[in-house]
C-alpha positions in Angstrom: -140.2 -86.3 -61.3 -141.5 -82.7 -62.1 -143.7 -83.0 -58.9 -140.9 -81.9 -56.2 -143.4 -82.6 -53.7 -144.0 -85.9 -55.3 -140.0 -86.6 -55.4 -139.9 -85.5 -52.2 -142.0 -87.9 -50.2 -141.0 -90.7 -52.5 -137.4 -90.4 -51.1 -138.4 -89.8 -47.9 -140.4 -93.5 -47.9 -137.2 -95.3 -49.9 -135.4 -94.0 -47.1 -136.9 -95.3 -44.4 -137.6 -98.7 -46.5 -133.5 -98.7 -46.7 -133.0 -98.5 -43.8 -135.2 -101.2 -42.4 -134.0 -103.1 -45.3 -130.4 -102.9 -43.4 -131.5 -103.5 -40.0 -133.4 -106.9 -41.3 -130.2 -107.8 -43.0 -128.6 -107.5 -40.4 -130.8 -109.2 -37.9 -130.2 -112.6 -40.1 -126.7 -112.5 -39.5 -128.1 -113.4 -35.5 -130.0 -116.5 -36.2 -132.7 -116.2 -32.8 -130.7 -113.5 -31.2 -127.5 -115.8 -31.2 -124.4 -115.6 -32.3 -123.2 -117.8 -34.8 -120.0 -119.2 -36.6 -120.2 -117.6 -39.8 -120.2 -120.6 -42.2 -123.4 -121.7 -39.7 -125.3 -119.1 -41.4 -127.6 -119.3 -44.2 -125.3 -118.8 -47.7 -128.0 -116.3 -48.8 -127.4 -114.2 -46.5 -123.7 -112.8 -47.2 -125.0 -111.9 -50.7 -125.8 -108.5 -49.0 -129.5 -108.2 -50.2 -130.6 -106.1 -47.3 -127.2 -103.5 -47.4 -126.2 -103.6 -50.6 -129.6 -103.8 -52.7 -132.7 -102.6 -50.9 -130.2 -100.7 -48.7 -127.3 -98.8 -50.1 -128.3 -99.0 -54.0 -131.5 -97.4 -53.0 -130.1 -95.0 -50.0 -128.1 -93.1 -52.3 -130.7 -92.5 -55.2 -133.2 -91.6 -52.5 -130.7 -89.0 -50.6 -129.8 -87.4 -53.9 -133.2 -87.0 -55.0 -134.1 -85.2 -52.1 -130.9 -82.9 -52.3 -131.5 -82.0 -55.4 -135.0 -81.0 -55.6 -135.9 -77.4 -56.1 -137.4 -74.9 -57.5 -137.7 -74.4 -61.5 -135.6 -78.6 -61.6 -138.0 -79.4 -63.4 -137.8 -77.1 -65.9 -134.7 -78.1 -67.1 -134.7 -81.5 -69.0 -131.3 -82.6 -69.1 -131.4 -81.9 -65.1 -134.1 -84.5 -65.0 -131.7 -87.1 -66.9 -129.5 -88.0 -63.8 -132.7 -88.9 -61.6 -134.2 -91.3 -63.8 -130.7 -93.0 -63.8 -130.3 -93.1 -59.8 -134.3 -94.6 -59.7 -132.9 -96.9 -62.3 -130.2 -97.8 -60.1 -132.4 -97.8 -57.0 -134.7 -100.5 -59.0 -132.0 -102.7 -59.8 -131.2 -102.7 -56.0 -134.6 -103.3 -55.2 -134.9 -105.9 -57.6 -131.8 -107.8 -56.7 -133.3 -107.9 -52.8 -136.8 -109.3 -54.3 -134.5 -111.9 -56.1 -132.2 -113.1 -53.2 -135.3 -113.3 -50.8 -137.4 -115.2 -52.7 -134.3 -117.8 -53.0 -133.7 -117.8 -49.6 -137.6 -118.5 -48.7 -137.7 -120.7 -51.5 -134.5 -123.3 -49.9 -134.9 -122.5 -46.4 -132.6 -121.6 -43.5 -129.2 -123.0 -42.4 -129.8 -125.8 -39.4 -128.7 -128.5 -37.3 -131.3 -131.2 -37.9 -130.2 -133.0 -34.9 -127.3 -134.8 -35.7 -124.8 -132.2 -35.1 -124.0 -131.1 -38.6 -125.4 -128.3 -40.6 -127.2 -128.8 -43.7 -130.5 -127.4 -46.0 -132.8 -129.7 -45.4 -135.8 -127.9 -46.9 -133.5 -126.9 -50.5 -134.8 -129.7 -52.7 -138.5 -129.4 -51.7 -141.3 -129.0 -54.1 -143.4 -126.1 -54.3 -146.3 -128.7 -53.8 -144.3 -129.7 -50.5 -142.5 -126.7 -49.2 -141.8 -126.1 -45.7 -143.4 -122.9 -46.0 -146.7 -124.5 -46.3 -146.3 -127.6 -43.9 -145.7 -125.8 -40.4 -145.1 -129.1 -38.8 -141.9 -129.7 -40.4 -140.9 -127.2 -39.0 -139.7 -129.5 -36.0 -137.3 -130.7 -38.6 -134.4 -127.9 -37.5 -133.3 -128.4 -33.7 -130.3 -125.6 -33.7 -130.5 -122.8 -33.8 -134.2 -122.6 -32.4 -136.6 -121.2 -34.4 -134.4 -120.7 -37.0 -137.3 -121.4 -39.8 -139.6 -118.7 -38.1 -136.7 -116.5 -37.9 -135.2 -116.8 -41.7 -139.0 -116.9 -43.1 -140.0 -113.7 -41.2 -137.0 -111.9 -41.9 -137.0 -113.5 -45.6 -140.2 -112.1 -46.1 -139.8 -108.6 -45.0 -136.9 -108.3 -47.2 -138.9 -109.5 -50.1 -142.1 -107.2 -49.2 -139.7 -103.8 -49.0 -137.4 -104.9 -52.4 -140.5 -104.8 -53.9 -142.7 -101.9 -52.6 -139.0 -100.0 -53.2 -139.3 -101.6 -56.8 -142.3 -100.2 -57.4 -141.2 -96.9 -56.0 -137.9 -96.3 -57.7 -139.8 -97.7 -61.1 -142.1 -94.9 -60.7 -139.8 -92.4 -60.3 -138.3 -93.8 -64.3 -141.2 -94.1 -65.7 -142.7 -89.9 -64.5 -138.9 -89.3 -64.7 -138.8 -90.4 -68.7 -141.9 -89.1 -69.4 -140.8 -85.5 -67.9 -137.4 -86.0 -70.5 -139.4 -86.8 -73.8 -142.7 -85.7 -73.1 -142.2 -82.5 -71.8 -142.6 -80.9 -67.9 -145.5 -80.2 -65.8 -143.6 -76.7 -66.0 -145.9 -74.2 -68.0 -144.5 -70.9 -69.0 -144.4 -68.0 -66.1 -145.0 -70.8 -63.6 -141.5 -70.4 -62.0 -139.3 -68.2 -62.3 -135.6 -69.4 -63.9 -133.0 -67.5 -63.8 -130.3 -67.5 -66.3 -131.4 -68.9 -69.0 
């Protein structure tokens, strides 16, 4: 955290992973392009992974960090305290996308299997026999088409940026903390602070 530059560029990458973050959310909400009843989507979906925890917990923490960077911040432990607690907050987002994505890879998408009623029909597979390994079965959902590409792409997006933004925002805590009780990259006469 004492590297602005460092900071810097950090929050300029969590931004952008947000942000796509929100647009894949968003894009499962339109199984194929279509528009769908909502309780003919995949449950997973309205837990907000994508907005609220890759998106929005890690949006703000990003935007803030990048606000409040300067010169002499670093210098200044107790300023350094209230980043380490947005990347905290920005990992917890992260983390709760990584978790919600893996689930909904793990039971698969939302579908009409032919007989005109919705169900899971991947949910109770093994890992030894998971749709995501048997492409074939794929055939298995009729309605909407392609739905398994669809929620397995998007799925899987969603899990890769929750955890490159884990990483990220884990980072920024762990140089953050060590800035706090280690000390600052700051050496005397470095930069100039006023009023202290």
């Amino acid at each position: 955290m004492c590297s602005e530059k460092g900071s810097r560029c950090t929050s300029m990458l969590l931004l952008a992973l947000a942000t796509a973050a929100i647009i894949a959310n968003l894009l499962l909400y339109f199984p194929s392009g279509q528009v769908l009843e909502p309780d003919k989507i995949t449950d997973l979906v309205w837990f907000f992974h994508g907005f609220l925890g890759a998106g929005f917990l890690v949006m703000v923490p990003a935007l803030l960090l990048l606000r409040r960077g300067g010169e002499g911040y670093c210098a200044h432990r107790c300023r350094m305290l209230f980043p380490v607690l947005l990347a905290t907050q920005g990992t917890i987002g992260a983390m709760y996308c990584v978790v919600i994505s893996s689930l909904g890879l793990l039971s698969g998408p939302f579908c009409d299997t032919g007989s005109g009623n919705y169900t899971y029909p991947f949910r109770n597979d093994s890992l030894k026999e998971n749709y995501l390994f048997n492409q074939p079965t794929w055939a298995t959902c009729k309605e909407p088409e392609n739905i398994v590409l669809w929620n397995t792409v998007l799925f899987s997006i969603l899990l890769g940026i929750g955890a490159m933004e884990a990483v990220l925002c884990l980072s920024q805590v762990v140089s953050g903390l060590c800035g706090i009780f280690c000390g600052t990259c700051i050496r005397k006469g470095q930069v100039n602070i006023t009023g202290l």
